[in-house]
Every structure is written in C-alpha cells, then in structure tokens.
Phi, psi and omega in degrees: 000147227231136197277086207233007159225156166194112182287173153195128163222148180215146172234134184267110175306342186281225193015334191251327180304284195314335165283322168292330164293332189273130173270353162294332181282345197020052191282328187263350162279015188235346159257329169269152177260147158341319191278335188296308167297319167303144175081072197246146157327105148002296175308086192332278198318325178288319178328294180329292187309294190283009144278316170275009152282006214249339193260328168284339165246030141282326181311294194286344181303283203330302196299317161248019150293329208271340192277016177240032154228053147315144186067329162247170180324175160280144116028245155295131188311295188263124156276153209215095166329288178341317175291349175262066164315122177232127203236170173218145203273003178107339162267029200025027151304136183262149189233167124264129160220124185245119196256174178085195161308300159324306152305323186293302176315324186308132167293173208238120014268146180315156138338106167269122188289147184238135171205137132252172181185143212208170208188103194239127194021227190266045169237122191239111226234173188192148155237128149235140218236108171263130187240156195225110171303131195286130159256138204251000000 
C-alpha cells in the first residue's frame, strides 16, 4: 500500500500543563471525546504527557491529511479535534478512529491510519502515516 500522508508533531508538557490546568479555557472538552477523558492517570505528570500525546497525534493525523491536498483547499472550513479520536486496542497500542465531518471529508474508500506516540521527559511526540490501497 502505497504512503500518501505523512504527519509529525511534538508538544513541550510544561506549556501544555498551564493550558490545560486554566479552567477558563475549555481547552479540554473542545478538544478530548468522553472516552479520551477517562481512565485518565492519577498522576498530574502521566496525565499531562498522556493528553499530549493524544493532542499530538491528533496535530499530527491533520498535518498528514493535509499533506495529501497539496494544491488544494483544506477539506474542512473548521476542524472539530474532537472527530479525531485516539482509541487503544486493549494493549494500550494506540489507534485513530475518525468521526464527523472528518470522516465524512475523506475519501472512499478512506485512508488506513498508522499512528504512534511516544513520550520522552517532558515531552510528547506522535507520527501518523496515511495509506491507500492500490486498485488492482
């Protein structure tokens, strides 16, 4: 299958704590779904790391949708974080499953997403890598 996006994102946690810590901003329901908040870590710092990694491979999903429009317009006026979901397979691998409009924008048959995400001190990073099956 042949590569036809490809993303990189990294968030520094000190910067991303202080957003997430102000409750005026409601940075974290306009961006996490219900399920993304839950089960969330105990630990202010594991918290931290794990929404930015969660935000970074949303950053990065956008980042390698968009490099598969060059030359053309975006997709979408507005992005909804939210329709970009990072879900985990029970062995805490990480996934996308994409809802909304995002989904809706894709083409048919969609993309299969490849997403990691990794978290080095305070720092958290994600690549996702979009693929297309060859018709044959």
């Amino acid at each position: 299958m042949p590569v036809i996006g490809i993303g990189l994102d990294v968030v520094d946690a000190g910067p991303f704590a202080e957003q997430l810590g102000d409750p005026a901003s409601g940075f974290v329901t306009a961006t996490y779904r219900t399920a993304e908040r839950r089960n969330l870590p105990a630990e202010p710092a594991r918290r931290v790391l794990h929404l930015a990694g969660r935000f970074a491979a949303k950053e990065a999903f956008v980042k390698a949708w968009s490099s598969t429009r060059r030359g053309q317009p975006p997709a979408l006026q507005q992005l909804d974080l939210r329709d970009i979901e990072v879900v985990e397979d029970g062995f805490g691998r990480p996934a996308l499953r994409l809802h909304g409009e995002v989904r809706a924008a894709l083409p048919d048959p969609a993309p299969t997403l490849h997403l990691s995400i990794s978290h080095d001190g305070a720092v958290a990073a994600a690549v996702v890598v979009l693929e297309v099956e060859l018709e044959s």
